[in-house]
VEXGUVO-897006 format. One record per residue (C-alpha): residue in one letter; x, z, y negated. Coordinates in steps of 0.2 Angstrom, whole numbers. Layout:
! residues N
[A [X Z Y]]
...
***
This chain:
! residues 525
[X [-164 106 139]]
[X [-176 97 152]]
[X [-192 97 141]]
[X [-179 92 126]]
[X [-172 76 135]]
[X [-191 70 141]]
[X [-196 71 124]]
[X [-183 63 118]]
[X [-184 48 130]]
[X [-203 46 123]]
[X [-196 46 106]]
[X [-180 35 110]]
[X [-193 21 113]]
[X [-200 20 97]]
[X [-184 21 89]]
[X [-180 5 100]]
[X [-196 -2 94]]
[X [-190 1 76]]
[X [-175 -13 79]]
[X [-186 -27 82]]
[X [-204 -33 80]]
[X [-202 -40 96]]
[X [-199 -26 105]]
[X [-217 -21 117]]
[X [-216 -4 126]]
[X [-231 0 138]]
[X [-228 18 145]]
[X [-234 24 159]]
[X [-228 42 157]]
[X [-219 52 147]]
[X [-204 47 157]]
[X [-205 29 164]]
[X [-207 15 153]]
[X [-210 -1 167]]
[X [-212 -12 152]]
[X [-200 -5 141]]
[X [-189 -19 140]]
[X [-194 -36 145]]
[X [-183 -48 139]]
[X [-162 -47 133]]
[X [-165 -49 115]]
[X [-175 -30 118]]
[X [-160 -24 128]]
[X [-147 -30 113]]
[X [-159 -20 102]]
[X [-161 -6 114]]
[X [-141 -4 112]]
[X [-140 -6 92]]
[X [-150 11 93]]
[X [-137 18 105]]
[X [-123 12 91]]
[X [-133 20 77]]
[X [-136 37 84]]
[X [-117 37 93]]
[X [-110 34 73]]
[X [-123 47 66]]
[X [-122 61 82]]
[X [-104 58 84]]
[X [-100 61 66]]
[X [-106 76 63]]
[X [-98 91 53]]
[X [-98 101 67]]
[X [-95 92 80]]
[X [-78 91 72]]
[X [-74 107 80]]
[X [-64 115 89]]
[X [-53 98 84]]
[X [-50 108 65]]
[X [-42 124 73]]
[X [-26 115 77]]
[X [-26 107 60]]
[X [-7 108 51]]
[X [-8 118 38]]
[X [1 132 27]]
[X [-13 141 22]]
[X [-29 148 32]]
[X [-43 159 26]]
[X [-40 175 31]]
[X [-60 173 41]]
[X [-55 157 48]]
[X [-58 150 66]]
[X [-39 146 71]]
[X [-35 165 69]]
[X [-44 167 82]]
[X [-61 179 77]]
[X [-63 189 93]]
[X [-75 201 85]]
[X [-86 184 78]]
[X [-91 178 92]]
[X [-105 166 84]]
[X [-93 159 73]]
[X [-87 149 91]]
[X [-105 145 97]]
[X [-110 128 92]]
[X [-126 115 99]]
[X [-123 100 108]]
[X [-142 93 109]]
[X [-137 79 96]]
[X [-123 75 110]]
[X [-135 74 125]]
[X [-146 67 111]]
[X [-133 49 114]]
[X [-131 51 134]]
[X [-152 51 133]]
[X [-153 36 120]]
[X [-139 26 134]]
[X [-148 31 148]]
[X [-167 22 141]]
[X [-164 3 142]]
[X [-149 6 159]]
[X [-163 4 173]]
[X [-171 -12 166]]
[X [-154 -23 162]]
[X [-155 -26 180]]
[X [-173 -33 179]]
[X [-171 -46 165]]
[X [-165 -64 168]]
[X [-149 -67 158]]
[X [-131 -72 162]]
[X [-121 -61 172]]
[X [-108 -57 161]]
[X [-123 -52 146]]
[X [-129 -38 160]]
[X [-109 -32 161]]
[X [-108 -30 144]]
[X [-122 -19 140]]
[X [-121 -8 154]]
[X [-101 -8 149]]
[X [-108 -2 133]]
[X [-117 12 140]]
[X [-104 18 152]]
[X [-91 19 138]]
[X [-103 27 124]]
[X [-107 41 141]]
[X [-88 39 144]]
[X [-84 46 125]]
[X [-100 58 125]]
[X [-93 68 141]]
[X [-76 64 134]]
[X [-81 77 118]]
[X [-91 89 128]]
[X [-77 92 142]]
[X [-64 95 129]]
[X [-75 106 116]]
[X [-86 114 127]]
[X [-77 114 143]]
[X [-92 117 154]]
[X [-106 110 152]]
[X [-124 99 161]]
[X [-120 82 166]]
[X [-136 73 166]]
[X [-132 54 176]]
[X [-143 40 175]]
[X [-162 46 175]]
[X [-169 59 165]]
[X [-168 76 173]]
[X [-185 84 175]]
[X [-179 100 184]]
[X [-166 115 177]]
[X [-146 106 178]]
[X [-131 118 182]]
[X [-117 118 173]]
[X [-102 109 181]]
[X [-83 113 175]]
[X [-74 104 163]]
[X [-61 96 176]]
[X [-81 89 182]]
[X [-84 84 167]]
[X [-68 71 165]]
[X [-70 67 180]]
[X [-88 58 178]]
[X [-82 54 161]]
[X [-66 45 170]]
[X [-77 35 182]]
[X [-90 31 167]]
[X [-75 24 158]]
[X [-67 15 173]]
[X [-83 7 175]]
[X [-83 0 157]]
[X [-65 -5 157]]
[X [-68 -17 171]]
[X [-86 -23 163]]
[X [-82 -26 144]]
[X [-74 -41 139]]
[X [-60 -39 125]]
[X [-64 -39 109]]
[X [-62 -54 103]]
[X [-74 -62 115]]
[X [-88 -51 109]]
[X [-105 -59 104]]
[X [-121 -56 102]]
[X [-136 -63 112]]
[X [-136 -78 103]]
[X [-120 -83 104]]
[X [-112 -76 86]]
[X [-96 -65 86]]
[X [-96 -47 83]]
[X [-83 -43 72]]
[X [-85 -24 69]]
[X [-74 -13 80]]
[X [-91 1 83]]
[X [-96 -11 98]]
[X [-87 -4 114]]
[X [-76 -18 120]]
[X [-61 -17 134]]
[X [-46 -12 124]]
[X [-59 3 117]]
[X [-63 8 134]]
[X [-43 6 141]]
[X [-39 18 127]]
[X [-52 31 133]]
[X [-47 31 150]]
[X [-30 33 143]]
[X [-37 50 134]]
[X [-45 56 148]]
[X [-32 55 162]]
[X [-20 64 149]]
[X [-34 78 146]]
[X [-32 80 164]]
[X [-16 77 167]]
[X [-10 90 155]]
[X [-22 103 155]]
[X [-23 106 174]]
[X [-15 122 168]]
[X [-35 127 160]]
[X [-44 124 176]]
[X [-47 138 190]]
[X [-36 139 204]]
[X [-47 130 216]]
[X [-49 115 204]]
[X [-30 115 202]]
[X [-24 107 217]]
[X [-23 87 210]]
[X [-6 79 205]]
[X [-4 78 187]]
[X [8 65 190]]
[X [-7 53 196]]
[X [-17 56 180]]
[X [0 53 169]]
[X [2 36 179]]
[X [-16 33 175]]
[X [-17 34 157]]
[X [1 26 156]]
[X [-7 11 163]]
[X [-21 11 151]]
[X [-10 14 135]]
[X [1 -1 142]]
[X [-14 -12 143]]
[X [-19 -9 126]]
[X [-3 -10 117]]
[X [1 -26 126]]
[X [-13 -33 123]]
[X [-11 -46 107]]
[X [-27 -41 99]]
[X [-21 -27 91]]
[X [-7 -27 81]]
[X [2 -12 70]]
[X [0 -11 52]]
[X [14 -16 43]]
[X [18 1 35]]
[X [9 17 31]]
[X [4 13 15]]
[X [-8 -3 24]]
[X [-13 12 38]]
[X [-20 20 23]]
[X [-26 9 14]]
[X [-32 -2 27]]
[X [-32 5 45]]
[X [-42 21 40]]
[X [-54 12 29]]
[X [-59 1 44]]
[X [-59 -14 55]]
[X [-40 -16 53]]
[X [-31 -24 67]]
[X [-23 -7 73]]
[X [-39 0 74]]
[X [-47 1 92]]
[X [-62 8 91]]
[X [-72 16 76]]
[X [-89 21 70]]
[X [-97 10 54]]
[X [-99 25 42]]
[X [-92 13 25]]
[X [-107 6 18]]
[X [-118 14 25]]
[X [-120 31 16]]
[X [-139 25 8]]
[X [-144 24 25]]
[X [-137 39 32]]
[X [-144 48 20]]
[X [-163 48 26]]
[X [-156 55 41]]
[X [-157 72 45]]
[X [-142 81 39]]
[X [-137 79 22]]
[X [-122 68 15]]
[X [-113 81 5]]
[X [-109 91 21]]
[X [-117 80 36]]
[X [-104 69 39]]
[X [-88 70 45]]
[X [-72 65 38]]
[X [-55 76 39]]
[X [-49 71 23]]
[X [-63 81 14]]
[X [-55 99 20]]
[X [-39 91 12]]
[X [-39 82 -4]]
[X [-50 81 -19]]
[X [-38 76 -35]]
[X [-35 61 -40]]
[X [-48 54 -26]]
[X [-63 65 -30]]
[X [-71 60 -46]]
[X [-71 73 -57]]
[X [-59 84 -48]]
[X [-46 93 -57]]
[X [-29 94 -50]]
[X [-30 113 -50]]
[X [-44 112 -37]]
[X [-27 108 -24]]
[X [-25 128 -24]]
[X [-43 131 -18]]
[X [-44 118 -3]]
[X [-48 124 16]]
[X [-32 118 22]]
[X [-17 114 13]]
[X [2 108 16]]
[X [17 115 5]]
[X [29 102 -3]]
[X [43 111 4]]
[X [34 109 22]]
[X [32 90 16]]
[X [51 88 13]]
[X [55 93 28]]
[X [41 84 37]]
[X [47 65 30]]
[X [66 72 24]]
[X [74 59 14]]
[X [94 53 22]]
[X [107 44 15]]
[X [114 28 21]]
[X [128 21 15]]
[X [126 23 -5]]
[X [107 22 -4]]
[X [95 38 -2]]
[X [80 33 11]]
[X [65 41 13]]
[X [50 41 25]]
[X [39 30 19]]
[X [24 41 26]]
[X [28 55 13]]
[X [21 44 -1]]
[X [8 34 8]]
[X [1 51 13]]
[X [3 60 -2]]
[X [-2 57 -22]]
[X [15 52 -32]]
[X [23 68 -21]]
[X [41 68 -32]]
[X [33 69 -49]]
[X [18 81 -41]]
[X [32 93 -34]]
[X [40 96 -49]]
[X [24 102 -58]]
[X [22 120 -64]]
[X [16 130 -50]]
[X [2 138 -59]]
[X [-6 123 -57]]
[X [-2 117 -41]]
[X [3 131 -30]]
[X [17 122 -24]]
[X [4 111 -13]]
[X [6 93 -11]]
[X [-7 82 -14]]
[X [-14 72 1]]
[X [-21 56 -1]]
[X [-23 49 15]]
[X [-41 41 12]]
[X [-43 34 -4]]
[X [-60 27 -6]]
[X [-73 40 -13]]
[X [-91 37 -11]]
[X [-103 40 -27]]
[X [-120 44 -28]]
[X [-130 32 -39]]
[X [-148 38 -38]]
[X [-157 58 -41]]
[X [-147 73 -38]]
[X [-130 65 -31]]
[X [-129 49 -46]]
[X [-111 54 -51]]
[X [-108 65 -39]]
[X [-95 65 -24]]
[X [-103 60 -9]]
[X [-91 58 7]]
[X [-75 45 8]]
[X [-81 29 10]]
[X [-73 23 25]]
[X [-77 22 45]]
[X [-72 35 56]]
[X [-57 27 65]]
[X [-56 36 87]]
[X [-43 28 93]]
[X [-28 18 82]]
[X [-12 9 91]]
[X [0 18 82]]
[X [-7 35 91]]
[X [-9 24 108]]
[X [11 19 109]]
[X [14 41 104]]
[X [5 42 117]]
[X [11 30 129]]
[X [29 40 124]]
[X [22 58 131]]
[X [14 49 147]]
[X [33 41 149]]
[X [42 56 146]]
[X [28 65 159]]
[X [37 54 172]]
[X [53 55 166]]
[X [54 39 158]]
[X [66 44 146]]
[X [71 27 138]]
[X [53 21 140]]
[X [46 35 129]]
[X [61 35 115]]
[X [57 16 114]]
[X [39 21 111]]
[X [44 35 95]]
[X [57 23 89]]
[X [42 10 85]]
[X [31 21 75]]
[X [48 26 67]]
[X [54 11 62]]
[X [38 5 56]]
[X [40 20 46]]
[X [58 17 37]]
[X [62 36 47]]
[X [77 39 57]]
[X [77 32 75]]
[X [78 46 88]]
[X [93 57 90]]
[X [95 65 107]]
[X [101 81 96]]
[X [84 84 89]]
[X [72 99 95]]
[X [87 105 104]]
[X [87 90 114]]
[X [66 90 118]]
[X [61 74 118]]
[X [43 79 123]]
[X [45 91 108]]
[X [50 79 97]]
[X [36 66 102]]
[X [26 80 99]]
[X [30 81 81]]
[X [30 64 78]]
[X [11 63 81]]
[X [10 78 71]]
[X [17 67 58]]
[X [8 48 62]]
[X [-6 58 64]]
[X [-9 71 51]]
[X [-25 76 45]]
[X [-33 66 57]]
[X [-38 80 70]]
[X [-28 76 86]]
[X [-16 89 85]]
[X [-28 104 94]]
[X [-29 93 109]]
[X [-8 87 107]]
[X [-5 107 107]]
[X [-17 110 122]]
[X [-13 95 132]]
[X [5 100 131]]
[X [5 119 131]]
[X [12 122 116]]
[X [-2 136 111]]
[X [10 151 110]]
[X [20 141 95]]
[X [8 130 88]]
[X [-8 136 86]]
[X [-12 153 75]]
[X [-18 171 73]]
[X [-25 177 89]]
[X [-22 160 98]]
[X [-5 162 101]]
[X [-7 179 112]]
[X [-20 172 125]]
[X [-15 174 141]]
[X [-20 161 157]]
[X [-34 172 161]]
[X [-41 171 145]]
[X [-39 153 146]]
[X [-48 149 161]]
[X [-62 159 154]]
[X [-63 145 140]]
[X [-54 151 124]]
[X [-51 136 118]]
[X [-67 130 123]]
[X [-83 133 110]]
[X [-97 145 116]]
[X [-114 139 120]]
[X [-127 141 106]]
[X [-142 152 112]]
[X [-152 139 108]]
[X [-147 127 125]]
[X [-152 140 134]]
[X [-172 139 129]]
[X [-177 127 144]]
[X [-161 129 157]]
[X [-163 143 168]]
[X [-146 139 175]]
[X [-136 140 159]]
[X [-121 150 159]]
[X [-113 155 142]]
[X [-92 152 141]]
[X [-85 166 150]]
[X [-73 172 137]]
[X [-84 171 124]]
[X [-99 181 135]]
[X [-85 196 136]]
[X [-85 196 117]]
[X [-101 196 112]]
***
């Protein structure tokens, strides 16, 4: 990795020098740059290119896993990756290069905002940018990969050991702690001369707040993953931790819940909504990303693509439901958002039809067609080619890829509260997103009376398709009824060896001496 990441910081510069004709660079070796930035507007530029390749890096296909194991679903391939292929050990090994790719990027302009004149608060937020974007980096590599290098602030010229995954969060904590305290809120955002930023891909305080808040839960709830000697800090201070961080957000009057889950759909998930917190620019932007190099068709990530086609898809058939990766049964759908009666008037959840197409009349098609499937519909906006081989031709949903959304901060917020026994606290928290749903408020009768259970499932509900529900299992130790196949039969040891971690492609391995391949997965191959 060591030869990869000087390379890359050569290379890094000319992108920078791509941004802006005013950008000069005068190396001195392959891995300092004294002149590499010399004045703010170079630095502004310098962080534009850490955006770009954060959007692109971050968004692709595979990084998406292990997050698509947990996915709900009432059908999987009989060779898929949830069932737990012990005898496929490959199938689990996945690069991070285009991970360490971003920490490199952020780590070229870091030395020199120190060295340029400029207001204090302009040398905060850029390095608050740079602290978050490392923050979310670690943040994905401590939860996919479990462990892995942690390269800091300089480019490592010698072999990097691998530190655990409690290490990991724990530089990925202090990175975020750092940008929570240097980012202004989002609203006060601006560029160099002065205009607002309006797009929610800059890192601003509220972004980083709902970090942190993801990564002491990680901790918090996993201590069960980490080995015995790593397993000695109280839970309960992490749960504190990200409570605080959730509260800060959701009391912040910045962001606001959509009205209903229709607006979620047809507004939230297509980006730069007001219950959007942070997100990556992918909506416009396809002509661009696609002289990058991975291809559109199966590049770029969005969950809904392992979901839906008909109606959205152009020229999909509504036959194709039967042939989708993953795909949800109308009776599971019923039961999900049941309809109730009050009084003389039948109420449903409104999320059943905001999540899926015309669901009543779809249900009661012939199942030769249909399978008995619903038909999700959860992004609406489908991207066509209109040039060579792809004019006409489905190309990715056309909307940005939304992190972190209020609705998921207050389920959160509810699992910190019922953590530390906060019981009213964290029903107040479901009964929000329930309400704002038209669903029944909380009964203490439900999930035979688990109220962590039962928030559980209501971010399996808010939250469907959208790829949080792996880390929901594993962060509240639902494995053994929650995931599937092989999964459900692990025991500790096997999890402390990494099971739910992805193994380390051979090629990371090229130019680190010191790198270690997952333990579980080594014993399998």
């Amino acid at each position: 990795m060591r030869n990869y990441y000087i390379l890359l910081a050569f290379w890094v510069c000319a992108l920078c020098g791509a941004c802006e004709d005013t950008l000069r660079m005068i190396p001195e070796n392959s891995v300092t740059f004294s002149n590499a930035f010399s004045n703010e507007r170079e630095i502004e530029s310098g962080l534009l290119t850490v955006e770009k390749y954060a959007r692109n890096d971050l968004g692709m296909t595979n990084i998406a896993y292990p997050a698509m194991y947990g996915m709900y679903t009432d059908y999987l391939y009989p060779s898929d990756n949830a069932l737990l292929q012990e005898n496929s050990p490959e199938q689990y090994m996945l690069q991070w290069l285009h991970l360490y790719r971003v920490i490199a990027i952020a780590n070229v302009p870091l030395p020199y905002i120190d060295k340029i004149e400029m207001p204090q608060e302009r040398r905060d937020f850029y390095k608050g940018q740079i602290y978050f974007t490392k923050g979310l980096v670690y943040f994905e590599l401590g939860r996919r990969w479990g462990r892995c290098p942690i390269i800091r602030d300089k480019v490592e010229v010698n072999p990097v050991k691998y530190s655990s995954w409690i290490e990991v969060i724990d530089y990925a904590i202090d990175l975020t702690r750092k940008a929570v305290k240097l980012l202004p809120e989002y609203t006060d955002l601006k560029t160099s001369d002065g205009r607002a930023i309006t797009y929610k891909s800059v890192p601003c305080k509220g972004a980083a707040q709902a970090l942190l808040a993801h990564l002491c839960a990680w901790k918090a709830g996993c201590k069960y993953m980490a080995i015995q000697e790593q397993a000695t800090y109280d839970e309960n201070t992490f749960w504190a931790a990200a409570d605080s961080a959730c509260t800060a957000v959701i009391n912040s009057p910045i962001y606001n819940l959509a009205k209903n889950p229709e607006d979620v759909c047809t507004s939230t998930l297509v980006g730069g909504d007001q219950e959007s917190i942070y997100e990556n620019t992918m909506r416009g932007y396809w002509n661009e990303l696609a002289n990058e190099d991975f291809p559109l068709d199966d590049g770029i990530f969005c969950f809904g693509r392992f979901f839906q086609a008909w109606p959205v898809i152009p020229n999909a058939e509504e036959g194709m439901i039967t042939s989708m990766p993953y795909r949800i049964l109308n009776t599971t759908v019923r039961k999900m958002y049941p309809d109730r009666i009050v009084g003389d008037k039948k109420i449903t959840d409104l999320r059943r039809d905001a999540y899926f197409y015309d669901f009543e009349r779809m249900e009661s098609e012939s199942t030769n067609i249909t399978g008995g499937y619903a038909y999700p519909w959860k992004w609406r906006l489908a991207r066509v080619g209109t040039s060579g081989w792809a004019a006409g031709e489905f190309v990715n949903f056309d909307q940005n890829r939304i992190w972190f959304r209020l609705a998921e901060i207050i389920l959160l917020r509810a699992e910190c509260r019922v953590r530390l026994g906060d019981d009213a606290g964290a029903i107040a928290d479901l009964n929000c997103i329930r309400e704002r749903a038209n669903a029944e408020l909380y009964n203490p009768s439900e999930y035979d009376g688990d109220l962590r259970y039962a928030i559980f499932k209501e971010r399996e509900k808010e939250l469907l398709m959208e790829g949080w529900r792996w880390y929901d299992v594993l962060r509240n130790g639902y494995y053994k009824t929650e995931l599937y196949g092989g999964f459900r039969e692990v025991s500790i040891q096997d999890i402390i060896d990494g099971v739910f971690f992805n193994g380390v492609d051979k090629t990371e391995f090229i130019d680190n001496p010191l790198a270690r391949q997952n333990t579980y997965w080594l014993n399998r191959m």
